[in-house]
C-alpha angles and dihedrals in degrees: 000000000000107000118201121197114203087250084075091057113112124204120296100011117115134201145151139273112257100174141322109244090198129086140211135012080357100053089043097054085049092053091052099049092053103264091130124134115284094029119138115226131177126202117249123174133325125206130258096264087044097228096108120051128182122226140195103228122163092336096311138100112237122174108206126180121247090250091058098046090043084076093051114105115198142166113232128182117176111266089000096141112356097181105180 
């Protein structure tokens, strides 16, 4: 079994959370924000060095870093939720 973390995601691909592999204050701002398991979330944009990404996440804009995405476990199929 292939796993993908959202960190793998490119630009303009979508797919859902499938859990958060992070504890704590961490996994509780994620939460908040929307990143729960089920969630749909598109790829937006990442920054020139690569290490922040923005996301579309439960009609909002969030920008995350590589290392926090990296712990994000998701099931993506091509195409499997496109929301904007």
């Amino acid at each position: 079994m292939n796993v993908e973390y959202l960190n793998q995601l490119q630009e303009g691909e979508s797919c859902r959370v499938e859990e958060l592999e992070i504890s704590g204050a961490m996994r509780r701002r994620l939460s908040e924000l929307g990143f729960i398991s089920g969630s749909a979330v598109t790829c937006l944009q990442s920054n020139f060095s690569g290490n922040m990404t923005a996301y579309y996440v439960r009609g909002a804009v969030i920008a995350l870093r590589t290392s926090e995405t990296a712990r994000i476990r998701i099931n993506f199929t091509k195409n499997c939720c496109k929301v904007i």
